[in-house]
C-alpha positions as MATLAB code, in Angstrom:
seq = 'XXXXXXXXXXXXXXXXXXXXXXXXXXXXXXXXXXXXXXXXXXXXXXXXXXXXXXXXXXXXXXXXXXXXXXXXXXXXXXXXXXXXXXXXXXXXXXXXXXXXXXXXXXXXXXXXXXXXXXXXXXXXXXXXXXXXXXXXXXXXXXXXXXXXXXXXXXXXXXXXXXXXXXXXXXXXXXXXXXXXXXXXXXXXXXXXXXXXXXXXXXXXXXXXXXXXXXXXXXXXXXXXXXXXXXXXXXXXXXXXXXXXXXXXXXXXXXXXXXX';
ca = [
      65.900 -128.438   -8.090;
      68.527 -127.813  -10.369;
      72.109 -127.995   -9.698;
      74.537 -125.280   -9.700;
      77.042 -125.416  -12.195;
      79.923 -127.189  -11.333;
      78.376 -128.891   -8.119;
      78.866 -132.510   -8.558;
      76.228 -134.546   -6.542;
      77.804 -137.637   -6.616;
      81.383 -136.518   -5.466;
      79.580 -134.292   -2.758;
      78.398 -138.189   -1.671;
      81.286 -139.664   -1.837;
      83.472 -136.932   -0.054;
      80.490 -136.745    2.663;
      81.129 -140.483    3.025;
      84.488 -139.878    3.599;
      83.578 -137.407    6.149;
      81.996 -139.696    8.057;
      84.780 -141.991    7.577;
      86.916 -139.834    9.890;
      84.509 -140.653   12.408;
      84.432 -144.325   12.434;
      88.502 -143.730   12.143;
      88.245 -142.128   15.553;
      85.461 -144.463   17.288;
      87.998 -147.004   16.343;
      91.117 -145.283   18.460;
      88.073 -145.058   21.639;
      87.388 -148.601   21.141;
      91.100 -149.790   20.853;
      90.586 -151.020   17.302;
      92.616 -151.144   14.528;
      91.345 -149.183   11.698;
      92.175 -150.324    8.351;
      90.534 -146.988    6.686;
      87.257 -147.189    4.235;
      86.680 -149.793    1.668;
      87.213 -149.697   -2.094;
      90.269 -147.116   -0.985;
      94.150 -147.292    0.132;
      95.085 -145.995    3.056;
      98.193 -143.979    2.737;
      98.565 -142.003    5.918;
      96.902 -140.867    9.324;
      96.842 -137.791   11.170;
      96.220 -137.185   14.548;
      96.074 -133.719   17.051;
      97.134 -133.406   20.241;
      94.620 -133.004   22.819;
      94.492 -133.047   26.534;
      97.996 -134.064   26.028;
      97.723 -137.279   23.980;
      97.549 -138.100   20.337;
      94.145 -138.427   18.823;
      92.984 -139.036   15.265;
      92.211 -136.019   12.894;
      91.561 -137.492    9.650;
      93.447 -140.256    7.129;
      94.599 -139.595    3.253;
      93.770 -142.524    1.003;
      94.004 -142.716   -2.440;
      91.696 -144.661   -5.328;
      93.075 -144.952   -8.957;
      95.065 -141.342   -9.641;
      93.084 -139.623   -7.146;
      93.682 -138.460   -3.645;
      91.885 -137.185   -1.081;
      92.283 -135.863    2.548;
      89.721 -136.036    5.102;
      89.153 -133.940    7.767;
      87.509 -135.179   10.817;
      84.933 -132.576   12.895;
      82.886 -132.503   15.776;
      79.622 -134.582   16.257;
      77.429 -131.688   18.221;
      76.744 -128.205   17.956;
      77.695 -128.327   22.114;
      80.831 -130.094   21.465;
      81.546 -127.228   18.199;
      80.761 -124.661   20.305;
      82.867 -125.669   23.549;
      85.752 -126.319   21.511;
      85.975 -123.340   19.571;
      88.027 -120.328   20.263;
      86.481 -117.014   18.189;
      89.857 -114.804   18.497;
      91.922 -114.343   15.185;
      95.531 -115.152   14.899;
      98.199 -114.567   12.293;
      97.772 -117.328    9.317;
     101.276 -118.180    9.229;
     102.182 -119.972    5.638;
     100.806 -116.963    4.213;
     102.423 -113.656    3.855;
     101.526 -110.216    5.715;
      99.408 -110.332    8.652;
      96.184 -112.368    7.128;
      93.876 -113.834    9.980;
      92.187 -116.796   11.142;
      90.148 -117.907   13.810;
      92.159 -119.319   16.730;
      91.087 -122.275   17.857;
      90.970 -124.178   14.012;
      94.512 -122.905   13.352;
      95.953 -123.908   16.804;
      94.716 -127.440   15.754;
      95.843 -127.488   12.015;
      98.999 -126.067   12.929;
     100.286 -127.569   16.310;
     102.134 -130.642   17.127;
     104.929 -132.500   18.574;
     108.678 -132.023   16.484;
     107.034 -131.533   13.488;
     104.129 -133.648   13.577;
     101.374 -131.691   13.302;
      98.605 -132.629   10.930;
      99.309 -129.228    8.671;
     103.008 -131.070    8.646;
     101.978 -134.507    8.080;
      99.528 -133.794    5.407;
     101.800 -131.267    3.327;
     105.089 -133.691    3.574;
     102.813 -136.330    1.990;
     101.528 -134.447   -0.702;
     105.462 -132.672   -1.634;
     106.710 -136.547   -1.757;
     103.597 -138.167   -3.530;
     103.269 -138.043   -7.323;
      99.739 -137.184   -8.014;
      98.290 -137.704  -11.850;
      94.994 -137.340  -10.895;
      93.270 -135.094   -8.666;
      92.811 -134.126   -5.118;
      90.118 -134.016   -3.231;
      89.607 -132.170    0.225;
      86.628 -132.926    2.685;
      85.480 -132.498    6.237;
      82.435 -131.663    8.496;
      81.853 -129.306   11.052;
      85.001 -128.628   12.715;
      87.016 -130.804    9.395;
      85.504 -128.789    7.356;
      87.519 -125.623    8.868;
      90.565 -127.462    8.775;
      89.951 -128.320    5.362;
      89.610 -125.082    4.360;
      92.751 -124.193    5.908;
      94.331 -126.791    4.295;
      93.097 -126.090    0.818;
      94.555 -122.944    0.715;
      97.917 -123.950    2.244;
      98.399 -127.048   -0.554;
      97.696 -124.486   -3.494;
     100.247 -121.578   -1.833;
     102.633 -124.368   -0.320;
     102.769 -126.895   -2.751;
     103.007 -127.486   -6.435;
      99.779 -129.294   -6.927;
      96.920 -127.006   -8.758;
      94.322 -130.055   -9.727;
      92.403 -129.735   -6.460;
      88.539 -129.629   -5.169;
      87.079 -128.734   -1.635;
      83.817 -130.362   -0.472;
      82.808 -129.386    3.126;
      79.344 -130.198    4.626;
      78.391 -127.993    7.851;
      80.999 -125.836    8.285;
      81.777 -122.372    9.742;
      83.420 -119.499    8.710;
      86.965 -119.937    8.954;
      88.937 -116.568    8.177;
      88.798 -112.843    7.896;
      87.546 -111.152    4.351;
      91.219 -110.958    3.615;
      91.708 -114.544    4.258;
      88.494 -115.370    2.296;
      89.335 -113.188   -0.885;
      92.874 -114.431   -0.992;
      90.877 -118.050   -0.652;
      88.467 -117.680   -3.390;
      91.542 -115.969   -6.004;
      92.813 -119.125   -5.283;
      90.558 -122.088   -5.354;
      87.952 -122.071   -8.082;
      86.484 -125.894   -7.339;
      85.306 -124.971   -3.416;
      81.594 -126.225   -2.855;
      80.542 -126.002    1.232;
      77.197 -128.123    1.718;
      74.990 -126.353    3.895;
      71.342 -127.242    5.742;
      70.080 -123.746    6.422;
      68.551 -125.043    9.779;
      71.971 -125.732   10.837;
      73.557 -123.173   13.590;
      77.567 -123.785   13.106;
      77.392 -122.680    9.033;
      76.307 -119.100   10.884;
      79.442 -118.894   13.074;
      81.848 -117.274   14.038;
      80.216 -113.534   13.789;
      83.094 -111.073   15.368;
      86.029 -111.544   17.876;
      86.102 -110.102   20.983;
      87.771 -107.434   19.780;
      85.084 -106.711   16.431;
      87.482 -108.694   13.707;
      85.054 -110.405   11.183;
      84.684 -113.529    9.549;
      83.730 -114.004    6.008;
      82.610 -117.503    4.489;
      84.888 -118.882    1.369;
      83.051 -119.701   -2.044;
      80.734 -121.467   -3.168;
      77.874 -122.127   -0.992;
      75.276 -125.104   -1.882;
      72.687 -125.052    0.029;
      69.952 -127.652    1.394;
      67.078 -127.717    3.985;
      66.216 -130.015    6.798;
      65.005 -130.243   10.284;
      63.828 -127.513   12.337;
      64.392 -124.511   13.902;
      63.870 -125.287   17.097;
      67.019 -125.275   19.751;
      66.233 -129.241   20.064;
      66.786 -129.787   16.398;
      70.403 -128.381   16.374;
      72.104 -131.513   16.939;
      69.957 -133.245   13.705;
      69.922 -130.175   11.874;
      74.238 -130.687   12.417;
      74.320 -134.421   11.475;
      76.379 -135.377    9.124;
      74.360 -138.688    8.777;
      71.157 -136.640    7.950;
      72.786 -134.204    5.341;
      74.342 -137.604    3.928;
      70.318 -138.756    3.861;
      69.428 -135.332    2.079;
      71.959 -135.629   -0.973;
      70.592 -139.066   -1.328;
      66.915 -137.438   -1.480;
      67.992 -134.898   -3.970;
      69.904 -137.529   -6.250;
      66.711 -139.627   -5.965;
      64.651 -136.644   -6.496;
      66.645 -135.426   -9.634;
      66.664 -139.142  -11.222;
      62.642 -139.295  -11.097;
      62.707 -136.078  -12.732;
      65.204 -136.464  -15.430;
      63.203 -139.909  -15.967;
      59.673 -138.255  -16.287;
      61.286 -135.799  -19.089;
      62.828 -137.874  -20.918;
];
């Protein structure tokens, strides 16, 4: 298999890592653990959305030599995606005319307590921080929509222009307007998909027929099943880590054999 041009293997690893990071970040908060962020990195800030009234991690920003990156954290299950999700559009606010999202991932981006919402947190950062090197954007599942959304609003909202979107598993996010005005925008945008996996194919249409479009550039992979008991591997964000890993391993035998 060949690589698309552009699609860089290892950083796809490394932000899919970072994915999972977010995880661990919030099976720390459950477990009443301090969380000190992932190794070989420094851990500028935290994020957190409110849910069910209380404060619960979204994702971190950490930094390694001039780079920076933002992860995003998602859902574990295609049940949990699915439950949480709200399929109306709403207005995308930080950009202008009446461009449109899907409900439930701007609600979360977008909402918190006297200005502390994770849209808020992350873009104040980023305004005060000096960045000479680039930055990176990642999430899964559920992140990976609020990545997205946050892409978009750093390039508009901001004056950083050095930046690159790796998401793994994710769905659509906004309408075709929201997805062209995306794509004019961000030229380093890779989503890392399983085509076994349900939540890439979702949402469809709103109640009310509004349609979602997917951003650029789509890489895709294969594994699992098809079967309704596969969805939850074919979603795993530990199993499309494994995948990459085959592929790398796959492309250094083969690069080894020709030369």
């Amino acid at each position: 298999m060949d690589l698309p041009k552009g699609f860089d293997l290892d950083l796809a690893l490394e932000l899919a890592c970072l994915s999972n990071d977010a995880y661990s970040q919030y099976d720390a908060y459950k477990e009443k653990k301090v969380w000190a962020g992932p190794e070989g990195y420094k851990l500028e800030i935290t994020f957190q959305a409110m849910y069910e009234s209380q404060h619960v991690p979204l994702g971190f920003v950490v930094s390694k030599g001039d780079n920076i990156y933002v992860s995003w954290r998602g859902t574990s299950s295609v049940e949990e995606w699915v439950e949480d999700v709200k399929f109306e559009q709403i207005r995308c606010s930080y950009l202008p005319g009446h461009i449109d999202v899907e409900l439930g991932f701007y609600q979360l981006y977008a909402t918190g307590q006297s200005g502390s919402s994770p849209q808020n947190i992350v873009l104040n950062f980023l305004k005060e921080k000096q960045i000479k090197g680039t930055l990176y954007i990642t999430g899964h599942s559920l992140g990976s929509a609020l990545s997205v959304l946050n892409t978009l609003d750093i390039a508009k909202n901001t004056n950083l222009s050095n930046l690159a979107l790796y998401t793994f598993a994710g769905p659509r996010v906004g309408s075709p307007e929201f997805t062209s005005i995306y794509n004019s925008a961000i030229s380093d945008s890779w989503r890392v998909v399983n085509l076994n996996d349900e939540v890439p194919n979702l949402p469809l249409k709103d109640s009310l027929g509004n349609d979602y479009r997917h951003v650029n550039k789509e890489f895709d992979i294969t594994f699992g099943g098809e079967c309704p008991w596969e969805w939850g591997d074919n979603h795993s964000l530990t199993n499309y880590i494994n995948q990459l890993h085959k592929l790398k391993k796959h492309i250094m035998i083969k690069s080894a054999i020709l030369t």
